[in-house]
Each structure stands twice: as C-alpha cells, then as structure tokens.
N, C-alpha and C positions, 0 to 999 in steps of 0.2 A: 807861458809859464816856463821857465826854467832852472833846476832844481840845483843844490850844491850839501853834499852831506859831508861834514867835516868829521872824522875821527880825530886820532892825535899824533902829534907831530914823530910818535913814535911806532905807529901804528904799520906794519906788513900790507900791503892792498894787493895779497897774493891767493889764487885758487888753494893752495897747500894751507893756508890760515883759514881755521876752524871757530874762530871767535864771534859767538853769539853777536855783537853788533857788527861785527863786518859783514855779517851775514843776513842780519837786516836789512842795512845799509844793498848790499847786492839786490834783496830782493823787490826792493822799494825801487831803486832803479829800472829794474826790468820792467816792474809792472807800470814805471812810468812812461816807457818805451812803448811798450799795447799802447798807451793814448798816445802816443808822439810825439810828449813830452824829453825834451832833453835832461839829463839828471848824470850827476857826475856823484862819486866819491874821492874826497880831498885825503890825503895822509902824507907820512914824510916824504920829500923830496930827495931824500938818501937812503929811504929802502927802494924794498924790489916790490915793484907797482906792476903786474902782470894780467890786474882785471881790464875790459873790453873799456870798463866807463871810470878807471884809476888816473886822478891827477898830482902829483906829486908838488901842492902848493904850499905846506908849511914848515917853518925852517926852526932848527932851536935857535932861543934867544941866544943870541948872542954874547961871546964869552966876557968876562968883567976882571978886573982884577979885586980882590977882597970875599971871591966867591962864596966862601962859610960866610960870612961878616949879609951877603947879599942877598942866601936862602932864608936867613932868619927873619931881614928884614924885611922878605918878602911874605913868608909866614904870616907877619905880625899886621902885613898890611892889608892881608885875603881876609883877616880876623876880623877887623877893624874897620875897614872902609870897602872890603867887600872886592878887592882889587889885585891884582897880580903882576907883578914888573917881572914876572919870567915866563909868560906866557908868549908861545913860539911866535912868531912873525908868520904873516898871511902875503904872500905876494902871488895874484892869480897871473894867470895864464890869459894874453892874448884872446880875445872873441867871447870868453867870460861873462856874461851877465845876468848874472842870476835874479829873481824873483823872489825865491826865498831861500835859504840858508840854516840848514839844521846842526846844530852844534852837540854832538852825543856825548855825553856824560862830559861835554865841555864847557865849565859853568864858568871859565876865567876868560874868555877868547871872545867876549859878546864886544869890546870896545876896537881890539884887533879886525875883527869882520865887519863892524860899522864903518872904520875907517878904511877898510879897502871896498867895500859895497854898501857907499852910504845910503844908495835909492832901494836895497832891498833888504824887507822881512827878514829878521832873526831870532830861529825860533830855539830855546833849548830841550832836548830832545834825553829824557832822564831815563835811564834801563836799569839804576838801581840806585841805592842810596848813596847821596851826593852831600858835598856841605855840612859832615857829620864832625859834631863838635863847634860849629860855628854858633855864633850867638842869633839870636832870630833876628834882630836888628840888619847884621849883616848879611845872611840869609836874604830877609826881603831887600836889601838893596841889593844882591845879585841879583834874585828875581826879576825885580825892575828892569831891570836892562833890555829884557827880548820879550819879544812882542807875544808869546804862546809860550806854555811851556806842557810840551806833549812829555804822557808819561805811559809805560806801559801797562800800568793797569792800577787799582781805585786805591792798591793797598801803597803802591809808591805814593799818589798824590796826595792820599793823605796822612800819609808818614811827612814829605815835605811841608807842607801846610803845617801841618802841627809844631816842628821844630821851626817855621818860618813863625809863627805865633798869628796866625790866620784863619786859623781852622775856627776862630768861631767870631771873624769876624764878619758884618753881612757886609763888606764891600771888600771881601777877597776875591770876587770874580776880576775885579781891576787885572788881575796876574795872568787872566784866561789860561787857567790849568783846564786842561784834557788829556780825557784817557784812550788814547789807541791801542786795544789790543794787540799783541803781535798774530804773526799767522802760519801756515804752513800750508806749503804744493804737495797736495796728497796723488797729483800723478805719480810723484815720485816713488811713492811706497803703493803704488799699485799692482809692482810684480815680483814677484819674491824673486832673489838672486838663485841662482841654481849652483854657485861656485861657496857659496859660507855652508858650513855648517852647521845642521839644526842645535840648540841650545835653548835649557831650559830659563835660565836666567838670564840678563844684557843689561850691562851699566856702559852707558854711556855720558862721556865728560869727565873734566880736567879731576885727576887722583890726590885732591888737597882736603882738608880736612871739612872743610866748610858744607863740601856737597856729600859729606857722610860716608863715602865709602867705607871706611872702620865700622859703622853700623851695618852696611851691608854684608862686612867680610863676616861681624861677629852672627848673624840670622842665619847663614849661609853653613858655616861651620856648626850651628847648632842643629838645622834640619839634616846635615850630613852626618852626625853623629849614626843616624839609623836607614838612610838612602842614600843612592849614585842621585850626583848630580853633575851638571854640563850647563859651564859658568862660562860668559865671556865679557873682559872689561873691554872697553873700547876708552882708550886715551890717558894721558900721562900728567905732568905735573903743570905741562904747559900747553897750549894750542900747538907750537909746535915742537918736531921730534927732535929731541936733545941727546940723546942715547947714553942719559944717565939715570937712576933711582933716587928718590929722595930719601931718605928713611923714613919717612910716612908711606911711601908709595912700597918700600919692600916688606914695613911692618904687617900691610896689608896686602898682602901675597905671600907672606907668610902664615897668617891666619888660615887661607883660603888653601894652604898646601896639605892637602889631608888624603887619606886613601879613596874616600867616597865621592869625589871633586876634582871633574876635569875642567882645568882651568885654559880657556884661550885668552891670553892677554894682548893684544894688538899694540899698545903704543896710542900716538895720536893720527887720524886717519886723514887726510882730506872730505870734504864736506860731502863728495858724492857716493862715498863708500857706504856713509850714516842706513840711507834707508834700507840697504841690502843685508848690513849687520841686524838691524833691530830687527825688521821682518823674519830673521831666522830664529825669533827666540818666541817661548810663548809667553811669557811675561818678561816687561820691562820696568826697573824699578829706578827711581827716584829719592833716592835717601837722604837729601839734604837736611842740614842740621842750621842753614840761615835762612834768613827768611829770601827766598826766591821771589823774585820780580814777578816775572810771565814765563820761566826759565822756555830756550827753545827746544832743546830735547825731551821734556815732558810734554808740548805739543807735537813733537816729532814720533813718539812714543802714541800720541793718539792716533794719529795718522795712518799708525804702522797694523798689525795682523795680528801685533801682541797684544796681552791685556798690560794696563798700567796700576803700578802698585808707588806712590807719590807720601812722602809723609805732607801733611797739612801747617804748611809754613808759608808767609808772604800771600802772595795774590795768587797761588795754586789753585785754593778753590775757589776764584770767583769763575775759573774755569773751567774745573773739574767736578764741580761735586753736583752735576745734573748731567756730566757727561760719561759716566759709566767708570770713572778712575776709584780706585780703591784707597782711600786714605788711612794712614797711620799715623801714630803719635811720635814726635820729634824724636831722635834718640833712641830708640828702642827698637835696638835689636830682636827680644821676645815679642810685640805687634807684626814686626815685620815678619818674622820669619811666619808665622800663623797666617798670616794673610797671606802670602805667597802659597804654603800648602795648601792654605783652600782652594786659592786656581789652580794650582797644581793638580790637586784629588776631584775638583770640580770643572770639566770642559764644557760643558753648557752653561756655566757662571763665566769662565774663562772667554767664550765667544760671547756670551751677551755683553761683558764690559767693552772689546775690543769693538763688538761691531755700532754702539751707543758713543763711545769715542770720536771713531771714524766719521761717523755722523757728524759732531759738532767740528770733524777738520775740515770735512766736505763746504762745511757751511762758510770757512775762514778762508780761504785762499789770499796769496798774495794782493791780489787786484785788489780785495775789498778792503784789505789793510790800508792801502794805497787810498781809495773813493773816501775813507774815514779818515786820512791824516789830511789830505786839503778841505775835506769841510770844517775839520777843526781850525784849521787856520785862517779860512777865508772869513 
C-alpha cells in the first residue's frame, strides 16, 4: 500500500502552517509510517514544502487568454456537469505509485488524478462542507467519480447526502460514504509547559467570524464586569502570521480591553506550541457560530488538562456530549459566560469534565484514525 494525500495547489506543506487538514494529512502519514506504510502529502510545487513526507506535485492551471470570459465558463460547467477546466494539473514525481489517493476537500481533481494514476483508488476525503449551492444532479455526478467518500464525521455525510438528494435513497451506498473520526496525540498534552503562563480562559484558532470569537469576547466582558480574569487568544485571521489586524480581529480585542482582563494575545502559533498553550488554561472554549465538522482544536481541547466549553453546532456532539464537554447554545454570549463561571466557581466539576474528556482522546489516537480510514476504503 502506498498512500498520496492531495491538498491544493495552493496549499503551504510547511511545519509553521497550522491548518486543520494539513494537520491531518501530517498525521495520517505518520501513523502510516508505524505500519511501514509509504504516504506522502502532495501540495503546490511553488510553495515552501518543508515537511519530511511534502511533494510538491501540483501546478495551477495553466494561463488562458480571455481569463474572466474562462472562470465563468468554468463556474457554469462545475454547476452543470459536475466538472472543472481550472483545476490544477497533477504531474507526479518519479517512483510515485500510489494505491490510493485522497483528495481533501478536493471535489474537482478526481479526472486530473485518474489520469496521472489510473491503476489507483480515489478517494475524496470531505472535512467540511463542499459543493454548496450546487444542484443534487451535479453533486452526485461529482460524487460518482471516486471510489469512497470519507467524511469526518455523520453530521458532514449526511449534510452531503441530503444536498446530493440521496439521503433517502436505499442504493446510496453505491457512493460508499464513511465516516472517520478525526483524532488526537494526547502524548502531546501530557505535560504542562513550564514557560506559558497560567490562564483562566484559551481560545484557540483562526479570529474570523465564523468560529465566534465576538461571542467569546462579548461572555468574557460580561463576567469581567464583576472579576479579574486572565484571557489568552491563540491565532489571527489566518494560519499564518501576517502582522496585520482585520477589523474583526481588533473589534474583538477591543471588547476584551477592560480593567478586569488580562489579555495575552499570541497571533498564529506553529502547530507544536498548541498543547503547551491549552494546557496552561483551565478552561478551554469553542464558540463557534458554523456548524463545525470534527473541528481539531475542540479534540485538542479534550486531550489537554482544561475543561472544554463547545457551543453545540455540526458534529461537536456526536463527540462530545458523552465525553465530559460542556455545551452551549449558538451565539450566546449569556450561555457561555454561565457556563464558564460554573467551572470556574466549580473545580471538582471542572476536573471531572477534563478528566472524561481525556479519556475519549486517550481512546482516539492517530494510529486508530489511520486502522479506520483503510478499512473504509478497503
């Protein structure tokens, strides 16, 4: 067996790049490495490729003249027949031959990969919603195309399914959708950093509107109204550091600028710093306002020594709501802030969620992420 994960043609395949599928991707790899498994990660061949198992195999399409007049008509043909004339060119690498071929949230590149590895599996590999706005028609002819379609958890697949207009029929298995959990290395958060400072709250991930921080910032300011608190964001607008503000990112830092509220703001971190930051806080909170996949900081967040405070969106709970996470309502800043004060005011509630957590990361490690995506596909 020999593995090929394809991100996209614009994609970083750098340690300093903190993006949930890259991070994946890394860890699928490794854990294919314990069985002796070869597994590469594909991305552009004109960034900076700095991982051990990084190939730098895909190229953007090629330039056209009439290029508005080309994106439209490409638009119009991803709508329609399910297909893409600007999807990047695949040219592998010498000794190349993969077995299977995972295409992450890459639903256009399944004809591209057939025709550079026509003798291997292609599987697409969905971490969030894809294909949105397309017609079901076109949906299931994307579909069609690759042999599996691994998703990260039951609330993706059958979000797809249902926009694909399959969800109730009985010969949608034809598509073989599976759901592989994602996972987390809870060695990693086995020993508190000695160099962070303790903190009573930890947001961790990208400061755009989606993952809620304005809900976070508004709970925050409102328990500060009447206590000192010791607040630390971890990451910025993007994966990586741009060393600018957006005005979402300074609206909310400006909330959080109050007398009662010591604010550490980090920026975006590299991926190894994550477990040393969380672990210094005793609660770690999750405020998203979309629906979340299998988000990996909210497993990260289980892993860690905090308790997790999650609002209940996407596939959150088919993970957390037997594993000791504290769920809140979308949006609501008054939920959240209350739920935080009771682990706060309560450390015997605050370690029983933390150590019921820990428990179901214990149980998830990389390797078995890995033993669950080849039986789905085999």
């Amino acid at each position: 067996m020999e593995i090929i994960h394809l991100l996209s043609e614009h994609d970083e395949l750098s340690s300093r790049n903190g993006s949930a599928i890259l991070t994946v991707c890394r860890e699928l790899s490794a854990a294919a490495a314990q069985r002796s498994i070869r597994s590469w990660i594909g991305g552009g061949s004109d960034k900076v490729n700095d991982l051990p198992a990084a190939v730098g195999v895909l190229y953007k399409a090629r330039a056209v003249r009439h290029e508005r007049l080309v994106r439209l008509l490409d638009k119009l043909a991803k709508f329609t027949v399910g297909r893409s004339f600007s999807a990047p060119r695949l040219e592998s690498e010498d000794g190349l031959t993969p077995s299977d071929v995972f295409c992450h949230n890459q639903p256009w590149i399944a004809r591209t990969v057939r025709s550079s590895y026509p003798k291997s599996r292609v599987h697409l590999y969905v971490h969030n919603r894809i294909l949105m706005g397309a017609p079901p028609a076109t949906v299931r002819r994307v579909l069609r195309q690759f042999d599996t379609i691994i998703c990260v958890s039951n609330f993706i697949a059958s979000d797809l399914q249902r926009r694909a207009g399959i969800d109730r029929n009985p010969r949608s298995d034809q598509y073989r959708f599976r759901t592989v959990f994602n996972g987390v290395d809870i060695k990693k958060f086995e020993q508190r950093s000695e160099d962070n400072q303790p903190v009573d709250i930890v947001y961790v991930g990208r400061i755009i509107p989606e993952k809620g921080a304005h809900v976070l910032s508004q709970a925050v300011a409102d328990i500060a109204a009447s206590r000192k608190l010791q607040v630390r964001l971890v990451g910025g607008h993007s994966f990586l550091p741009s060393g600018e503000l957006t005005d979402y990112e300074k609206s909310v830092l400006r909330t959080l600028k109050m007398p009662n509220i010591t604010l550490h703001h980090t920026g975006p971190v590299p991926p190894s710093r994550i477990p040393g930051l969380i672990n210094s806080a005793k609660i770690a909170v999750v405020p998203s306002v979309w629906d979340e996949p299998c988000a990996l900081v909210f497993l990260e967040g289980m892993a860690s020594s905090a308790a997790v405070v999650a609002t209940r969106v996407g596939g959150l709970p088919e993970v957390g709501d037997k594993a000791g996470v504290r769920f809140v309502n979308r949006g609501d800043p008054m939920d959240l802030s209350r739920a935080i004060l009771e682990l706060l005011d309560n450390g015997l509630a605050r370690a029983h969620s933390a150590d019921s957590s820990r428990e179901w990361a214990r149980a998830r490690p990389w390797a078995t992420v890995f033993d669950d995506l080849v039986r789905a596909v085999s």
